[in-house]
N, CA, C and O of each residue as an XYZ file, in Angstrom:
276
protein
N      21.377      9.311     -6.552
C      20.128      9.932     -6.927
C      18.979      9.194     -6.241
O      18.905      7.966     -6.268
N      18.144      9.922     -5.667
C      16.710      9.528     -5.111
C      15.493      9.562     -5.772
O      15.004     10.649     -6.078
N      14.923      8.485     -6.041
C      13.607      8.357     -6.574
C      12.425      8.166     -5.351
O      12.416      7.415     -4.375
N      11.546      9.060     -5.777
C      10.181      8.595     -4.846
C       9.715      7.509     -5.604
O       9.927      7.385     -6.811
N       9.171      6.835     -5.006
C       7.682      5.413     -5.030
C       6.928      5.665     -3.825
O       7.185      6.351     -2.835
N       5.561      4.679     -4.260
C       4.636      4.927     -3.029
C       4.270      3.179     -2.478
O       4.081      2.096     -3.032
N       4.305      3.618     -1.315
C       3.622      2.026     -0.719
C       2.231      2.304     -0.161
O       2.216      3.212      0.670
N       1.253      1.823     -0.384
C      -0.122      1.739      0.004
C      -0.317      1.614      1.368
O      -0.240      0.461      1.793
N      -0.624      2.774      2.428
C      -0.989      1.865      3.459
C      -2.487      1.904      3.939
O      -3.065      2.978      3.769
N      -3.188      0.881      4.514
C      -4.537      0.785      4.990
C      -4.900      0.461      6.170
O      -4.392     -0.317      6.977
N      -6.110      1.316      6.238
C      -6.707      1.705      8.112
C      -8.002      0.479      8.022
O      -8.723      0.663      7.041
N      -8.215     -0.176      8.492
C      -8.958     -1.023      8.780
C      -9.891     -0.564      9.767
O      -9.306     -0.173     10.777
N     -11.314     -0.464      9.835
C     -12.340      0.168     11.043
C     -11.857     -1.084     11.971
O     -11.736     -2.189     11.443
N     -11.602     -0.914     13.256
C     -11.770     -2.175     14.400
C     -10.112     -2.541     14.551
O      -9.834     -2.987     15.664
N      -9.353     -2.462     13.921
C      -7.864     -2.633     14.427
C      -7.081     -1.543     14.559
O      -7.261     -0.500     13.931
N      -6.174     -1.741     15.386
C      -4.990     -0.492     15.323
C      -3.880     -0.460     14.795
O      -3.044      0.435     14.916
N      -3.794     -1.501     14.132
C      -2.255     -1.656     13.330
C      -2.485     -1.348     11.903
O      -3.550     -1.661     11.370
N      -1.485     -0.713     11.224
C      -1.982      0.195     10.076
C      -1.321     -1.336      8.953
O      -0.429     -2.027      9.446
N      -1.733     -1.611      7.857
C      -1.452     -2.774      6.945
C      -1.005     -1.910      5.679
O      -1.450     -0.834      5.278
N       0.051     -2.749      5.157
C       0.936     -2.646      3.884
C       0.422     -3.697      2.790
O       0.188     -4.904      2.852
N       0.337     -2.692      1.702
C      -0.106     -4.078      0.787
C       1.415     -4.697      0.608
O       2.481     -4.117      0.403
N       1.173     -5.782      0.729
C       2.701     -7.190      0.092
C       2.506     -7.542     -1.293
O       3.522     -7.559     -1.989
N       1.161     -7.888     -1.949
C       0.815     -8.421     -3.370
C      -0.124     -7.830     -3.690
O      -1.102     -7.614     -2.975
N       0.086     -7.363     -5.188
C      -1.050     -7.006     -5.848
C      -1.263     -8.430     -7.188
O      -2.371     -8.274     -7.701
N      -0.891     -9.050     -7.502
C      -0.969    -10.259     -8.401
C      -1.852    -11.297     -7.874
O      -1.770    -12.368     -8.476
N      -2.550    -11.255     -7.050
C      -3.578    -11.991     -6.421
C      -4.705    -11.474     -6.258
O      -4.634    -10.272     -6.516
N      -6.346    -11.978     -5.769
C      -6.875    -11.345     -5.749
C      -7.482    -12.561     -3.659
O      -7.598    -13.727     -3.284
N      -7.520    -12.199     -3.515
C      -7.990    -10.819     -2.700
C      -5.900    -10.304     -2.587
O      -4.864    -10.890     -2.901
N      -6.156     -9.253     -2.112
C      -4.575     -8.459     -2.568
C      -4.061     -8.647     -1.025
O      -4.599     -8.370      0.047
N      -3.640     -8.843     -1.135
C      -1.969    -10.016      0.063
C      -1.623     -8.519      0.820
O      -1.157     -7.528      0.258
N      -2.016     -8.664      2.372
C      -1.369     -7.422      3.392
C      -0.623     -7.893      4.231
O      -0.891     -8.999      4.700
N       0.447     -7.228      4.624
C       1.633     -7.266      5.859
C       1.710     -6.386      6.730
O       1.785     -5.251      6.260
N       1.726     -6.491      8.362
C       2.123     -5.457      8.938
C       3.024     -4.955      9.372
O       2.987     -4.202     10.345
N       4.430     -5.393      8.489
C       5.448     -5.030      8.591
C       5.657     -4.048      7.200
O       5.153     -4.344      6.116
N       6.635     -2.617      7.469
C       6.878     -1.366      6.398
C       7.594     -2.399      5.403
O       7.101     -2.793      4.346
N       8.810     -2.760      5.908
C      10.068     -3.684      5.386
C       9.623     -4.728      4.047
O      10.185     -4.879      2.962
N       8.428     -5.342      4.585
C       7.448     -6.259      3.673
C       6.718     -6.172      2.695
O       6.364     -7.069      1.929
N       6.371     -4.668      2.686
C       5.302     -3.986      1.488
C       6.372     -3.756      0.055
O       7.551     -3.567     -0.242
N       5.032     -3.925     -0.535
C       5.508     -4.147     -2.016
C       5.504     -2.148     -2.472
O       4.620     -1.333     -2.211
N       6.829     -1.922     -3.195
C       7.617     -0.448     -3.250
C       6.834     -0.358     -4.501
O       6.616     -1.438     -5.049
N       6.236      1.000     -5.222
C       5.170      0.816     -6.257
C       5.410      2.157     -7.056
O       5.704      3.066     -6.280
N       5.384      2.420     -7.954
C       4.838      3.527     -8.862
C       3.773      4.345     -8.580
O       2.982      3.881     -7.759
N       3.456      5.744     -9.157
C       2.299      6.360     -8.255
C       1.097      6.143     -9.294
O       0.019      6.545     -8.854
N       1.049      5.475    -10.847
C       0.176      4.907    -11.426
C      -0.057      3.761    -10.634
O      -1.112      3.802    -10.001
N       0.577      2.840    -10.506
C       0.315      1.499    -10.016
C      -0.374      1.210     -8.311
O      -1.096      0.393     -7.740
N       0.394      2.467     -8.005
C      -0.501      2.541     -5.961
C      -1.615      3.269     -6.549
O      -2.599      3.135     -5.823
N      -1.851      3.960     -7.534
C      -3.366      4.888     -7.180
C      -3.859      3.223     -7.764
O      -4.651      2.718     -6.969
N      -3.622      2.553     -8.658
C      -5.148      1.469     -8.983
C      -5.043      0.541     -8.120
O      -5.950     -0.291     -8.139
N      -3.902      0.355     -7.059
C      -4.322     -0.489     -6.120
C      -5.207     -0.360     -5.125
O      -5.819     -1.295     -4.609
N      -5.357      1.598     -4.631
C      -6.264      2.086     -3.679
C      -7.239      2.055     -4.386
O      -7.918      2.247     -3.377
N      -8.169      1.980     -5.370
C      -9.047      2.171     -6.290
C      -9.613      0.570     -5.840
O     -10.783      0.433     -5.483
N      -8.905     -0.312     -5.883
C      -9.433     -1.711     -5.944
C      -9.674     -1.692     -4.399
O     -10.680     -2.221     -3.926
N      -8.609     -0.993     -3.514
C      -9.451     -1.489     -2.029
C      -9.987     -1.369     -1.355
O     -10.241     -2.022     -0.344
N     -10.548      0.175     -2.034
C     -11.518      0.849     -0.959
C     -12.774      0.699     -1.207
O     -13.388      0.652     -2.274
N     -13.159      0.617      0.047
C     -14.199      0.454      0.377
C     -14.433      0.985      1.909
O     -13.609      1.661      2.525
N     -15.771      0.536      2.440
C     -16.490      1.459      3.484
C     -15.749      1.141      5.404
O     -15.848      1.581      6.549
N     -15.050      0.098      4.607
C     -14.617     -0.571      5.877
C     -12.440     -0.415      5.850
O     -11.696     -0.841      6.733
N     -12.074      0.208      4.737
C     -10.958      0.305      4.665
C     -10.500      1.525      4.166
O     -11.118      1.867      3.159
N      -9.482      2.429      4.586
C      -9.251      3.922      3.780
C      -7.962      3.762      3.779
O      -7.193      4.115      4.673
N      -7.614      3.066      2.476
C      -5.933      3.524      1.751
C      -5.806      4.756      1.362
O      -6.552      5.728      1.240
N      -4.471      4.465      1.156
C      -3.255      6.239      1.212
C      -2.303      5.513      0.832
O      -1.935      4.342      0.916
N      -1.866      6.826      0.231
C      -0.601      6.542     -0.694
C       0.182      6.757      0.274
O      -0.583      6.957      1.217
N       1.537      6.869      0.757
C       2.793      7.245      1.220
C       4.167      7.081      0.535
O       4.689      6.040      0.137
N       4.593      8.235      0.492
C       5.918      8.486     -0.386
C       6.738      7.979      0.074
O       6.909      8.353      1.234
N       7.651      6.980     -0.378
C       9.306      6.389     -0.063
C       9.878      6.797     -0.996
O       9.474      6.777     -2.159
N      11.369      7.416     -0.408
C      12.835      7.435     -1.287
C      13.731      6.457     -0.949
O      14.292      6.176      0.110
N      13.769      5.812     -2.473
C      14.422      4.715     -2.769
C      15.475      5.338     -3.706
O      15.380      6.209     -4.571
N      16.877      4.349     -3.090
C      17.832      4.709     -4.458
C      17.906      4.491     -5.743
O      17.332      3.521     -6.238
N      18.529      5.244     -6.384
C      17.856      4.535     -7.630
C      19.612      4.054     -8.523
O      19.614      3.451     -9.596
């Protein structure tokens, strides 16, 4: 059986590599630019992480992963 989760990813103005959040238990919130590295999330738990990171200089998105369950 397949479950969706979402991993956060974010566009940064001025770079081209797209960033994964790794930690949300910290504050400022911990990014990787590796997929493999990002922290796998609930779609309550990725919407309040995009809530905390946006801002004018960053535009998170959710993206759907199927994980086994």
């Amino acid at each position: 059986m397949k479950n969706i989760k979402f991993v956060v990813k974010v566009s940064r103005v001025g770079t081209h590599a797209a960033e994964y959040v790794k930690r949300i238990d910290r504050t400022p919130i911990q990014m990787t630019t590796h997929l493999n590295l990002a922290l796998v999330m609930g779609r309550f738990t990725a919407e309040d992480a995009v809530k905390s990171i946006q801002n004018s200089r960053c535009s998170p998105e959710l993206v759907p992963v199927q994980v086994n369950a």
